[in-house]
mmCIF file of the C-alpha atoms, coordinates in Angstrom:
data_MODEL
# 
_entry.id   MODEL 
# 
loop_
_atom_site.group_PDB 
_atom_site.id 
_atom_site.type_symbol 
_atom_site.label_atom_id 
_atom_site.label_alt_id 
_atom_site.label_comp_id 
_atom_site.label_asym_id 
_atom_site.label_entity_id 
_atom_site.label_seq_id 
_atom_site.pdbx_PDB_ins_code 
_atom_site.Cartn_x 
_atom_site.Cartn_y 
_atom_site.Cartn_z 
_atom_site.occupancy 
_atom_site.B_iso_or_equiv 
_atom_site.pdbx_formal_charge 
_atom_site.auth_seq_id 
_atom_site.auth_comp_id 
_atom_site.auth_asym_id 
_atom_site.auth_atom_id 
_atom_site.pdbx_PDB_model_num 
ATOM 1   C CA . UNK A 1 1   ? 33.685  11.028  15.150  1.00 0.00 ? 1   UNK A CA 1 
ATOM 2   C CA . UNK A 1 2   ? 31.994  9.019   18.026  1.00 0.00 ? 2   UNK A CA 1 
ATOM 3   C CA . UNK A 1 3   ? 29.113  11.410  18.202  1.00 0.00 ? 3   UNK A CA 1 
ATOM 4   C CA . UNK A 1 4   ? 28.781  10.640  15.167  1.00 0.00 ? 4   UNK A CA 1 
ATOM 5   C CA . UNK A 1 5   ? 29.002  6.644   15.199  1.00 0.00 ? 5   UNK A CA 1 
ATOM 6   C CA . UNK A 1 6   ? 26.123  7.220   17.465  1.00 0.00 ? 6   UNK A CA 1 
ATOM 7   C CA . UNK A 1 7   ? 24.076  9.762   15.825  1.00 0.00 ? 7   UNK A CA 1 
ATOM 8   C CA . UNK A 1 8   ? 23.993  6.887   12.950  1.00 0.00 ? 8   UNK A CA 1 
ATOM 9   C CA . UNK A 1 9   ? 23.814  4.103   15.222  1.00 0.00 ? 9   UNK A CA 1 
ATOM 10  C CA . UNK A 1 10  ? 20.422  6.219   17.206  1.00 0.00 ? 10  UNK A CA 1 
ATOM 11  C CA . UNK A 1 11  ? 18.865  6.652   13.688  1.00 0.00 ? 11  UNK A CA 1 
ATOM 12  C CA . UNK A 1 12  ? 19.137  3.214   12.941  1.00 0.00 ? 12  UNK A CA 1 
ATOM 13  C CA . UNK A 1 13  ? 18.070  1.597   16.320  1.00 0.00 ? 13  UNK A CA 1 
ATOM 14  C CA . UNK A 1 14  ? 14.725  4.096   15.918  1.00 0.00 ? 14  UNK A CA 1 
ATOM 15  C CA . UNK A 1 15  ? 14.169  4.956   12.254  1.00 0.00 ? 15  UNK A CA 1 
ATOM 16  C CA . UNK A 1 16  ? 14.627  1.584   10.646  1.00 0.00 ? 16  UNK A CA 1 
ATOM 17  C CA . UNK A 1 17  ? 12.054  -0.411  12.235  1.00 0.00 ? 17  UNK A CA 1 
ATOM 18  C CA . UNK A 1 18  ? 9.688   1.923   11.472  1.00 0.00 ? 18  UNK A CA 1 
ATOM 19  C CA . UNK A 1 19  ? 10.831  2.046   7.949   1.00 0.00 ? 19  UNK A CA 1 
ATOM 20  C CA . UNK A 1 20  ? 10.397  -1.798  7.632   1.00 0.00 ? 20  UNK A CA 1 
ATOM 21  C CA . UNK A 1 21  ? 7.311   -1.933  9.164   1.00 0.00 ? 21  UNK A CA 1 
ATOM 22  C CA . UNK A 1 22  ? 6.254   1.445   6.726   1.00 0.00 ? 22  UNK A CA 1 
ATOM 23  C CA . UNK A 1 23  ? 7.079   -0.297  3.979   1.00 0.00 ? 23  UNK A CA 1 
ATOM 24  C CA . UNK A 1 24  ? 5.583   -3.743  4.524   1.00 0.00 ? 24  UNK A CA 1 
ATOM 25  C CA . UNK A 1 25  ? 2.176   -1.782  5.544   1.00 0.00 ? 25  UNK A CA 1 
ATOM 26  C CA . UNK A 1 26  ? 1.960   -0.037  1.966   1.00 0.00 ? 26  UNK A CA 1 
ATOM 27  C CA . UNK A 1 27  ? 2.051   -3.266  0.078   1.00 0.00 ? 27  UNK A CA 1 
ATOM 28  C CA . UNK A 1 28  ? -1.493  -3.790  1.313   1.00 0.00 ? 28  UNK A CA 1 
ATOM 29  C CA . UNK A 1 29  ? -2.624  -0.265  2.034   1.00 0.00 ? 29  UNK A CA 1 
ATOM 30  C CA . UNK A 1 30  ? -2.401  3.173   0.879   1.00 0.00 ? 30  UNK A CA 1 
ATOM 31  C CA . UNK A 1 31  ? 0.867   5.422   2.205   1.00 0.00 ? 31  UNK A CA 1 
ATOM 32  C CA . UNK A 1 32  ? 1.139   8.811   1.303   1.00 0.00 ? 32  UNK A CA 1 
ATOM 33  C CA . UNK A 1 33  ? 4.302   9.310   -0.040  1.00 0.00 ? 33  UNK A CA 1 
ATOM 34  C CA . UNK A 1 34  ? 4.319   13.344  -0.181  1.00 0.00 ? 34  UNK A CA 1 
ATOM 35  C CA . UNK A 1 35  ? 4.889   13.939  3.910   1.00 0.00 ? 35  UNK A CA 1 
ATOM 36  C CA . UNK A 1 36  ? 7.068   16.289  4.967   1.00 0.00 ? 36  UNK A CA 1 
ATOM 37  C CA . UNK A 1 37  ? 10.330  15.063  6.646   1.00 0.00 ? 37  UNK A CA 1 
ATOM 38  C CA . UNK A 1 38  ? 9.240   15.965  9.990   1.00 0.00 ? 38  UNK A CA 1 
ATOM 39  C CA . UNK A 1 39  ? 5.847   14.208  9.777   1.00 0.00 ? 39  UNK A CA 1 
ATOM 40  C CA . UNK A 1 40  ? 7.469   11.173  7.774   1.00 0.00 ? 40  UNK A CA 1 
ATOM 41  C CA . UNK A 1 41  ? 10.000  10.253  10.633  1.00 0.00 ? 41  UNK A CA 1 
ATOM 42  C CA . UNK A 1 42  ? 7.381   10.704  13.565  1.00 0.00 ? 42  UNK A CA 1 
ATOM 43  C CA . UNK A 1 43  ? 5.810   8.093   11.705  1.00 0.00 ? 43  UNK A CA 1 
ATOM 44  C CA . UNK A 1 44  ? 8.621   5.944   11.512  1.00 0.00 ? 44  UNK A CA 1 
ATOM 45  C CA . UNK A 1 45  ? 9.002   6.682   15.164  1.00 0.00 ? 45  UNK A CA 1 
ATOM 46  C CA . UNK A 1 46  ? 5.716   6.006   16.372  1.00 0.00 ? 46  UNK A CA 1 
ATOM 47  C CA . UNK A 1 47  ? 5.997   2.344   13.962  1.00 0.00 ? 47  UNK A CA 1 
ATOM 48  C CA . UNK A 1 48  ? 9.128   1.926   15.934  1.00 0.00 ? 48  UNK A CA 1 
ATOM 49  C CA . UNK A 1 49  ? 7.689   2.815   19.021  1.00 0.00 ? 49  UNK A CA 1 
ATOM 50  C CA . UNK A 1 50  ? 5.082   -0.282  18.274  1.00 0.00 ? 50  UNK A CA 1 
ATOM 51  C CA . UNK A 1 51  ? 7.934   -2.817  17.775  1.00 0.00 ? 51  UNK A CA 1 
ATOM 52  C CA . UNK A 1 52  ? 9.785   -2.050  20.821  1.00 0.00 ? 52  UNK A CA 1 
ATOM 53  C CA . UNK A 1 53  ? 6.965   -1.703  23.186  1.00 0.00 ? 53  UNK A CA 1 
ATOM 54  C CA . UNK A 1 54  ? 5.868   -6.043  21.823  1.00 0.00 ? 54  UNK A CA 1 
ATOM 55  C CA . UNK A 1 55  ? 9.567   -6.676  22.196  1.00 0.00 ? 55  UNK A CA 1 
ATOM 56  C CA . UNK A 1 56  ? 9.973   -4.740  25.623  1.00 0.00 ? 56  UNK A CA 1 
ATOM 57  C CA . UNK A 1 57  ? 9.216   -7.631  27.940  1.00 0.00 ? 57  UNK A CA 1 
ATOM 58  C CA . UNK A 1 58  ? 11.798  -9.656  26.661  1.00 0.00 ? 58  UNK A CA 1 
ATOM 59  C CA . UNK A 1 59  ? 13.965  -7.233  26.400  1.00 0.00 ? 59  UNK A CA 1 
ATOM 60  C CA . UNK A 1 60  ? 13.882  -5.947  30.196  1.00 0.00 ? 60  UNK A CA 1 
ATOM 61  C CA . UNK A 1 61  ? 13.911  -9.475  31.383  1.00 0.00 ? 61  UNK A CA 1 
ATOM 62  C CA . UNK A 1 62  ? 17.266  -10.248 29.100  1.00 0.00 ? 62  UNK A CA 1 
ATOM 63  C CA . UNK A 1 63  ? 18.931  -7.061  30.685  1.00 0.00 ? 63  UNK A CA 1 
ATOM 64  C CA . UNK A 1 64  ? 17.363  -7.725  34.356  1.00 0.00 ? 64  UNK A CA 1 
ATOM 65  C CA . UNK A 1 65  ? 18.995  -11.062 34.553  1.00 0.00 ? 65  UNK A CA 1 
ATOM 66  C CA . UNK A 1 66  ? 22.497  -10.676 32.228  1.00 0.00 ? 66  UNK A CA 1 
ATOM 67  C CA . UNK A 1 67  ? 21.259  -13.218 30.460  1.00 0.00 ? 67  UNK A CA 1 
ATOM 68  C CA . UNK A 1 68  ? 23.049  -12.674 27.290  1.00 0.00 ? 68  UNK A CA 1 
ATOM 69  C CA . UNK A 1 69  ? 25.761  -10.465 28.782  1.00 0.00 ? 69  UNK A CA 1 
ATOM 70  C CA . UNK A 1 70  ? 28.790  -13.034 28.547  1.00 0.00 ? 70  UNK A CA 1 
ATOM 71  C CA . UNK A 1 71  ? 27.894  -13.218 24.364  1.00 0.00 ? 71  UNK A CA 1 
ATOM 72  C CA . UNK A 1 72  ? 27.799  -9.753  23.045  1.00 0.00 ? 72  UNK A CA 1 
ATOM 73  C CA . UNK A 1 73  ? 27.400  -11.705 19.783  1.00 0.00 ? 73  UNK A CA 1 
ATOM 74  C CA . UNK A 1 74  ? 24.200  -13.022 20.717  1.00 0.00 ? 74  UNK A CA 1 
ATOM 75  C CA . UNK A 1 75  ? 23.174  -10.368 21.994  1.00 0.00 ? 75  UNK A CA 1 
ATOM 76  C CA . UNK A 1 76  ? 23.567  -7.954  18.649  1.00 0.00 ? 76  UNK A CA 1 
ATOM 77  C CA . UNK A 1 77  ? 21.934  -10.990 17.031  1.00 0.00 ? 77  UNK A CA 1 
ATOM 78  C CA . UNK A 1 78  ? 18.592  -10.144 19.299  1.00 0.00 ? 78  UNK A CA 1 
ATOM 79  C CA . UNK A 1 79  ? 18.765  -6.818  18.728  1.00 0.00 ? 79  UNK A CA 1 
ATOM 80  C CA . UNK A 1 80  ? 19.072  -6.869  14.734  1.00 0.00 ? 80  UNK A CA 1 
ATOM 81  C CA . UNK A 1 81  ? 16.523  -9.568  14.793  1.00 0.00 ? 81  UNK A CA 1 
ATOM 82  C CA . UNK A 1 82  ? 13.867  -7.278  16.590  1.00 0.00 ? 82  UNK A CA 1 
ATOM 83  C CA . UNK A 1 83  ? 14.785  -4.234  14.643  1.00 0.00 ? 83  UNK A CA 1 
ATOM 84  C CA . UNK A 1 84  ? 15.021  -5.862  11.254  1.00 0.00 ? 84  UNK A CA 1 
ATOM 85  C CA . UNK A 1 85  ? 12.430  -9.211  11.585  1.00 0.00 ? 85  UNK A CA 1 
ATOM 86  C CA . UNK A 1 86  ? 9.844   -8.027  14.117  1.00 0.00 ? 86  UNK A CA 1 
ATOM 87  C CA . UNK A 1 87  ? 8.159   -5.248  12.375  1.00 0.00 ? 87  UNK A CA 1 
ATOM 88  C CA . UNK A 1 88  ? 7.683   -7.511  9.105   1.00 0.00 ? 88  UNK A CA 1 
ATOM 89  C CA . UNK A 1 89  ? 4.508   -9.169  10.565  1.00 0.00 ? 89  UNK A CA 1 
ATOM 90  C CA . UNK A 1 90  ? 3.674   -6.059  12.177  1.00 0.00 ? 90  UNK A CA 1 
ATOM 91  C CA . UNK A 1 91  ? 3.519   -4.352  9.208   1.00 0.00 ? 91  UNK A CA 1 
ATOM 92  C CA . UNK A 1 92  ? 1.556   -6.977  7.486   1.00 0.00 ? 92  UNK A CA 1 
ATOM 93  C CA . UNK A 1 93  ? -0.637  -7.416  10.068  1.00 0.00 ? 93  UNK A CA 1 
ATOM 94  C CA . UNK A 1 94  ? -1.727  -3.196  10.059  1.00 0.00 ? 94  UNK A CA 1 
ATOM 95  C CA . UNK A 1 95  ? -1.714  -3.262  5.988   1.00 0.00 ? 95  UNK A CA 1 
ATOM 96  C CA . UNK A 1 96  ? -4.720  -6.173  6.124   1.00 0.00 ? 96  UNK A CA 1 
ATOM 97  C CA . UNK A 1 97  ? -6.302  -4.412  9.129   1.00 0.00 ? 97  UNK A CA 1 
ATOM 98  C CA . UNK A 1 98  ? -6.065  -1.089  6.865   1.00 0.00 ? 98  UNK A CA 1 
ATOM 99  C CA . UNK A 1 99  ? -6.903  -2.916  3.628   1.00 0.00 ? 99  UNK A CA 1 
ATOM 100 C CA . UNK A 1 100 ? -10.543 -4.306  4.779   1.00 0.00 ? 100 UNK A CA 1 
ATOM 101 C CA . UNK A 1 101 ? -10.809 -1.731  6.986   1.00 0.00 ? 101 UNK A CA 1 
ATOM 102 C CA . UNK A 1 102 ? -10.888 -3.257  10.269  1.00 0.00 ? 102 UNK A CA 1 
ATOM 103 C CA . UNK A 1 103 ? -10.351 -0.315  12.434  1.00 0.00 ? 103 UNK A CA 1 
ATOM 104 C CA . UNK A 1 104 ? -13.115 1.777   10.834  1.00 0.00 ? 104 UNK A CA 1 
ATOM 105 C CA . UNK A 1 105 ? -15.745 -1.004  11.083  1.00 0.00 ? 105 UNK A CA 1 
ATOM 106 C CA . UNK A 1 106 ? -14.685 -1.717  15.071  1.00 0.00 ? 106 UNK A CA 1 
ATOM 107 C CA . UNK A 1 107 ? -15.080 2.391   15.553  1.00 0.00 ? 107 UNK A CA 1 
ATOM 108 C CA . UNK A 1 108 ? -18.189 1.890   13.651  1.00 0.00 ? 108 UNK A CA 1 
ATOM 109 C CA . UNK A 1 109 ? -19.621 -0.468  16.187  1.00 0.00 ? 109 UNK A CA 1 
ATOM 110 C CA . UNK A 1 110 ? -19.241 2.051   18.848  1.00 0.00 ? 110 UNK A CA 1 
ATOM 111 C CA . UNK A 1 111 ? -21.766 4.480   17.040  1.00 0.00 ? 111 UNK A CA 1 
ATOM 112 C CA . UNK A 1 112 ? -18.869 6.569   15.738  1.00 0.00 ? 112 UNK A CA 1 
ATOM 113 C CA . UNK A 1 113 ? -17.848 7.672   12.334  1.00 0.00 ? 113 UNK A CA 1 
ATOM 114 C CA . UNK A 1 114 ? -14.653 8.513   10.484  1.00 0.00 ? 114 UNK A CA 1 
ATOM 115 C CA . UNK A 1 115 ? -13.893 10.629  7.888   1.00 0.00 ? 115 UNK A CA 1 
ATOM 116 C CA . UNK A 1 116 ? -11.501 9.106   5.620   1.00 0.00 ? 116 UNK A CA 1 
ATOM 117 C CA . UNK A 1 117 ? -10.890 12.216  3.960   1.00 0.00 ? 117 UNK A CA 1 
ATOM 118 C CA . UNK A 1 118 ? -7.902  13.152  5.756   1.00 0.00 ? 118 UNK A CA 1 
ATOM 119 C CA . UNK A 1 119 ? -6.308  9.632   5.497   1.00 0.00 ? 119 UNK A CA 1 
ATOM 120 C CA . UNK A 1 120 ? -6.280  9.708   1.855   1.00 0.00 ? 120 UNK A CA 1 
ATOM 121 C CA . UNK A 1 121 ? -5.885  12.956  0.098   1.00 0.00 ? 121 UNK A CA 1 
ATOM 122 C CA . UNK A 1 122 ? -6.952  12.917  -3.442  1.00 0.00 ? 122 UNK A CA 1 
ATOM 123 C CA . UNK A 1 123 ? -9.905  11.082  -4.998  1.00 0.00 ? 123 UNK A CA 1 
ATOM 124 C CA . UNK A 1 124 ? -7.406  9.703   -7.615  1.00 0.00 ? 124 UNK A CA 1 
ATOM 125 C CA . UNK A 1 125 ? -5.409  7.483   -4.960  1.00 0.00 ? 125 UNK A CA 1 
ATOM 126 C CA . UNK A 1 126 ? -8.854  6.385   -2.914  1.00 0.00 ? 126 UNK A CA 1 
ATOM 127 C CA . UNK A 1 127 ? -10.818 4.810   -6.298  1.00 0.00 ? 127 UNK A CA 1 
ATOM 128 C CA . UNK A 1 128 ? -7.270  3.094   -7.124  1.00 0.00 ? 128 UNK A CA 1 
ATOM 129 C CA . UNK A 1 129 ? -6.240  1.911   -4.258  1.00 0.00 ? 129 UNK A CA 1 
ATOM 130 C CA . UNK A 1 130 ? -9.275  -0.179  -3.724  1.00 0.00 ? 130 UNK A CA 1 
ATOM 131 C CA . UNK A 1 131 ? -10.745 -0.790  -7.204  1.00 0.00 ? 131 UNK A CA 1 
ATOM 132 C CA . UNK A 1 132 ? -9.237  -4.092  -8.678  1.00 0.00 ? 132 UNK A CA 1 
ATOM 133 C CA . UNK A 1 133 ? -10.596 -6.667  -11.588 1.00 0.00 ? 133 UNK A CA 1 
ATOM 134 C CA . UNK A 1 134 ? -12.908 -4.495  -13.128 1.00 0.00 ? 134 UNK A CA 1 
ATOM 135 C CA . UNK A 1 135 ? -14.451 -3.254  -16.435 1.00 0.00 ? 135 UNK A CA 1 
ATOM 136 C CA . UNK A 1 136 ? -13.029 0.223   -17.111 1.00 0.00 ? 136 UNK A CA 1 
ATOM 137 C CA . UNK A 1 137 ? -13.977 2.737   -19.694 1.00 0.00 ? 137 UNK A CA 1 
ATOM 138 C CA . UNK A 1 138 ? -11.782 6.208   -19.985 1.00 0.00 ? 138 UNK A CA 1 
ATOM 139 C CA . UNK A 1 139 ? -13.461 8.861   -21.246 1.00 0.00 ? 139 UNK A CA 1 
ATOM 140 C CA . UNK A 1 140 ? -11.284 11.185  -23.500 1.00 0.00 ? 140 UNK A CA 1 
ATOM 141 C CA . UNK A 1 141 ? -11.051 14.985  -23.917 1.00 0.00 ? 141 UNK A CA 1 
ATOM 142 C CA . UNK A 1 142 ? -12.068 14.869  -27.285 1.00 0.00 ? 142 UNK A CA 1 
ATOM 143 C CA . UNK A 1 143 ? -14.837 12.464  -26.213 1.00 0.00 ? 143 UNK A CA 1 
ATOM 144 C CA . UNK A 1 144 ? -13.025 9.580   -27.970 1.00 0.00 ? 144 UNK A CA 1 
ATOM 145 C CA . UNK A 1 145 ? -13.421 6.482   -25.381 1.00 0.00 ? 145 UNK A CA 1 
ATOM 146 C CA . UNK A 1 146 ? -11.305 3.095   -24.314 1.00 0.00 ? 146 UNK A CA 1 
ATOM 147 C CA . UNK A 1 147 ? -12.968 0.066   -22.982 1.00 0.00 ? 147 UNK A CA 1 
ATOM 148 C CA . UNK A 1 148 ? -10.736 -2.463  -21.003 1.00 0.00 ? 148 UNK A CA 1 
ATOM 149 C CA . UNK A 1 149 ? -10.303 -4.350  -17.935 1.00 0.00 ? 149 UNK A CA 1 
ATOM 150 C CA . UNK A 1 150 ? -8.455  -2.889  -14.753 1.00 0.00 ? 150 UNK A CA 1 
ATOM 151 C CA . UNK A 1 151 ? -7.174  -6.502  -13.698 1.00 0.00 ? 151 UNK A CA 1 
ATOM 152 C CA . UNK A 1 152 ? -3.678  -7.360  -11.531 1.00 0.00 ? 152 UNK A CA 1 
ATOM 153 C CA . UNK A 1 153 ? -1.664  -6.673  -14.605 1.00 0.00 ? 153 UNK A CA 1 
ATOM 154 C CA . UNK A 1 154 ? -3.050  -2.756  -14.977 1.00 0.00 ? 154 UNK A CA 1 
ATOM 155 C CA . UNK A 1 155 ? -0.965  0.030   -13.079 1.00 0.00 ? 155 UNK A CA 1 
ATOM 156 C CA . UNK A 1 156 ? -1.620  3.346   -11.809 1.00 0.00 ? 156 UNK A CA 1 
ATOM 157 C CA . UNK A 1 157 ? 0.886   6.277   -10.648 1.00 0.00 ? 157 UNK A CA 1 
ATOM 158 C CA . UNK A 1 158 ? 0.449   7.538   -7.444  1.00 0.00 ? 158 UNK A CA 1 
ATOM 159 C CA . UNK A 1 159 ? 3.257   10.199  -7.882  1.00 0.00 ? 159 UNK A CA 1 
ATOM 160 C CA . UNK A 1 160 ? 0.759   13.214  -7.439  1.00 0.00 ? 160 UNK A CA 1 
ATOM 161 C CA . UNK A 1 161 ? 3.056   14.923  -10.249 1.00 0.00 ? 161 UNK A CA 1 
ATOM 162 C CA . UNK A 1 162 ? 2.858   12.129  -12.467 1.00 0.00 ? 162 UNK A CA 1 
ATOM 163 C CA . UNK A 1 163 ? -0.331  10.853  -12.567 1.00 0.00 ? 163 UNK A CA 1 
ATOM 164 C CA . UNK A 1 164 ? -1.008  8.098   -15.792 1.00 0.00 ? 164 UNK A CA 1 
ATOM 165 C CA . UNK A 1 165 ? -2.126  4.710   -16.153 1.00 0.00 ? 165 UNK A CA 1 
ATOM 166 C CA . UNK A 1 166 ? -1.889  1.319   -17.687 1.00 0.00 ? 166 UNK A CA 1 
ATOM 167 C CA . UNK A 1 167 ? -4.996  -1.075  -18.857 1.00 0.00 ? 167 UNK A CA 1 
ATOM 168 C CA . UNK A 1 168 ? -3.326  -4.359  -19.380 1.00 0.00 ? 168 UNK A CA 1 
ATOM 169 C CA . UNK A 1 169 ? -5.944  -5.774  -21.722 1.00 0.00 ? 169 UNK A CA 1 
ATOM 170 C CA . UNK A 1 170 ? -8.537  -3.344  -24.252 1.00 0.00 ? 170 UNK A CA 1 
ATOM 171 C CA . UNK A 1 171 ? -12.027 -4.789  -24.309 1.00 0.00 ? 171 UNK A CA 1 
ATOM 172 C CA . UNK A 1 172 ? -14.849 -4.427  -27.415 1.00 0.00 ? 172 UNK A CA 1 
ATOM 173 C CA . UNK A 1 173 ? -18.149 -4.363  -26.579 1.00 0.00 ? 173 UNK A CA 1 
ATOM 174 C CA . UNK A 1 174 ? -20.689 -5.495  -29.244 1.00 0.00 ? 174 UNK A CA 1 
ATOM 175 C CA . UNK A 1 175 ? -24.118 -4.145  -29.617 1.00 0.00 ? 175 UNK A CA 1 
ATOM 176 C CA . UNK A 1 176 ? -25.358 -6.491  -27.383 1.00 0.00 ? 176 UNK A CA 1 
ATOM 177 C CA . UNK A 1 177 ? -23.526 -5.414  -24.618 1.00 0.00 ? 177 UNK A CA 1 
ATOM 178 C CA . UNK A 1 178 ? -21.363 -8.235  -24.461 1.00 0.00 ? 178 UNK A CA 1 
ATOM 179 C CA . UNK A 1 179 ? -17.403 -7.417  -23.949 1.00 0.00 ? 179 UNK A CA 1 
ATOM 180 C CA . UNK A 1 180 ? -14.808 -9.350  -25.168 1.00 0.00 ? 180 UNK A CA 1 
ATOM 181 C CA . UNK A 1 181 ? -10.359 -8.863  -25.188 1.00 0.00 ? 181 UNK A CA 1 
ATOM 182 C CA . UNK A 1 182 ? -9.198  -7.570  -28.214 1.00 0.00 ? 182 UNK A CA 1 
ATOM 183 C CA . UNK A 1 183 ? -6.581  -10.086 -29.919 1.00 0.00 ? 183 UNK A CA 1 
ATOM 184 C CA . UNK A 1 184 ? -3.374  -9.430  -30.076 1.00 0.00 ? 184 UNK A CA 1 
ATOM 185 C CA . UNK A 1 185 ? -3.048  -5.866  -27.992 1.00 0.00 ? 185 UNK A CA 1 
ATOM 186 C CA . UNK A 1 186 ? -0.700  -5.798  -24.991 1.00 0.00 ? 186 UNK A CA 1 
ATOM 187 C CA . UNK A 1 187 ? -2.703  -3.606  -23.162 1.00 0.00 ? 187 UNK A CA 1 
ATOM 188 C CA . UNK A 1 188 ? -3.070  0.645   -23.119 1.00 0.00 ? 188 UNK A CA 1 
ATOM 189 C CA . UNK A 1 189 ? -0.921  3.571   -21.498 1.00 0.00 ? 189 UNK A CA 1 
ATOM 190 C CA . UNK A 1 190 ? -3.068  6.426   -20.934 1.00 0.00 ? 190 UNK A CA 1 
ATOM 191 C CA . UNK A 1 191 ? -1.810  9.800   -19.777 1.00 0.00 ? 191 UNK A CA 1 
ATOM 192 C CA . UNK A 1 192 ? -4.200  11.351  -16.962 1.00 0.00 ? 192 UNK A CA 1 
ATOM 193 C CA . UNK A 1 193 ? -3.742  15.048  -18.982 1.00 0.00 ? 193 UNK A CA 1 
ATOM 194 C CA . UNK A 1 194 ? -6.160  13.390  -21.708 1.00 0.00 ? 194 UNK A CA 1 
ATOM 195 C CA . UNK A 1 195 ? -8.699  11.890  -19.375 1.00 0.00 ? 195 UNK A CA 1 
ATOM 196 C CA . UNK A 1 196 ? -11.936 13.617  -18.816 1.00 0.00 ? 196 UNK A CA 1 
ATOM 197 C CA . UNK A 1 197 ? -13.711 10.597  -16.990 1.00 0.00 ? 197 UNK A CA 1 
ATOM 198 C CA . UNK A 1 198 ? -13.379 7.295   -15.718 1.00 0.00 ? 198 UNK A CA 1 
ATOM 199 C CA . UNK A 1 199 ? -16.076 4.980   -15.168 1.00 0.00 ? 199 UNK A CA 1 
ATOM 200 C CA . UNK A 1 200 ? -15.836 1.619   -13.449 1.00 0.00 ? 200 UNK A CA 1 
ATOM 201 C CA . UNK A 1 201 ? -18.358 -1.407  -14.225 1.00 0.00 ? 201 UNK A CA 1 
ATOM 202 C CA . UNK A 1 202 ? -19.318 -4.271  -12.279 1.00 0.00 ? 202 UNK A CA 1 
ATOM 203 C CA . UNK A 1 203 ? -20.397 -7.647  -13.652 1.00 0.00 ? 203 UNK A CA 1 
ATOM 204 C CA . UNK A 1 204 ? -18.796 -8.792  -16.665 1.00 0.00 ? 204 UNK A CA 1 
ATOM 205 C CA . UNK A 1 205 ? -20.026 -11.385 -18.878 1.00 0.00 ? 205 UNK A CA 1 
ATOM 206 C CA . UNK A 1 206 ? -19.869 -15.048 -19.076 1.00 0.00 ? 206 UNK A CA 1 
ATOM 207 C CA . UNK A 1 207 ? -18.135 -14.898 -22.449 1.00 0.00 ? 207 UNK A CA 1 
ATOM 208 C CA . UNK A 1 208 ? -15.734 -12.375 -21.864 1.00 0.00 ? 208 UNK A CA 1 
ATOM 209 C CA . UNK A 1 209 ? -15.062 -14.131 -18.567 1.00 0.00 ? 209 UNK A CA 1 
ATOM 210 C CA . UNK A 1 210 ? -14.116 -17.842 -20.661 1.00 0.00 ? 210 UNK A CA 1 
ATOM 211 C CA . UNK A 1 211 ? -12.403 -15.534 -23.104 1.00 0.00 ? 211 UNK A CA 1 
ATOM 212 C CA . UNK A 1 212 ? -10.178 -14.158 -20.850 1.00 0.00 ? 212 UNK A CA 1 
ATOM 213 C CA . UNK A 1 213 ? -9.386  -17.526 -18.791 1.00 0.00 ? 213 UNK A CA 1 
ATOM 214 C CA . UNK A 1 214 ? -8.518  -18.938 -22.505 1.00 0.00 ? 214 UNK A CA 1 
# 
């Protein structure tokens, strides 16, 4: 029974951190979500490894001195708040770095390249996760097509088994070229079976533009 009390209480202390500051880092950034066990928690460990070598100083300097030895209370209080609080801003911090790509352009400056490849597996997940607010036009199967506009309120799967997608508002685009929001739609669900293509389109007009802040 105590072995394992502490088998849990180990895969807390070194899993959960890393968990936190996983899960904070792929609000801004992309995770891939199909690792294997093995690879998933040695990347929680090496997250958790990050929080505990910031807090370490502080740590070793607490235990040096027995500074918090007469309160055990206070002392569980430290240690939650550096498991559970510490790797929220660390895992904010890496999912900016990640999202403007921070790390690539400071490689960059050395004369080195990256190939982001092997960070991101599938073309699908790269053009989604960092195309936002932006005219979108799915091409069908049967060659039938649907304009809208991939804004904040749009979604895409990134289950790799489950791949569809949601344009939150359905454009028309008049022989001029201008687009406009169709009245009175609450947006598209698309299946990714039925899509042959997907083009993205930069610049939108003024009109659609006043129409949409309407």
């Amino acid at each position: 029974m105590l072995d394992t009390f502490q088998g849990f209480l180990l895969f807390i202390v070194f899993l959960v951190p890393g968990f936190i500051f996983r899960t904070i880092e792929g609000q801004f950034a992309y995770i891939d979500k199909r690792l294997e066990w093995g690879k998933f928690a040695l990347g929680l460990l090496a997250r958790s490894t990050v929080v505990y070598s910031i807090a370490a100083p502080w740590i070793y300097q607490i235990w040096s001195e027995h500074t918090l030895e007469p309160d055990p209370l206070l002392l569980g209080y430290l240690i939650a708040a550096v498991a559970l609080l510490l790797p929220v801003p660390l895992g904010f911090a890496a999912g900016v770095a990640r999202q403007f790509e921070w790390p690539r352009r400071i490689i960059e400056k050395f004369g080195l390249e990256t190939f982001e490849a092997h960070r991101i597996p599938t073309a699908w997940d790269r053009v989604f996760s960092k195309i936002t607010n932006s005219w979108i036009v799915v091409t069908f199967n049967d060659e039938t097509q649907v304009y809208g506009w991939y804004g904040d309120e749009s979604y895409v799967s990134s289950d790799p088994d489950e791949r569809d997608l949601f344009i939150s508002h359905v454009v028309k685009v008049s022989e001029n070229g201008e687009k406009e929001f169709v009245e009175n739609t609450k947006g598209v669900y698309i299946n990714a079976r039925d899509i042959r293509t997907i083009e993205f389109i930069d610049q939108p007009s003024q009109k659609s533009h006043e129409h949409r802040d309407e």
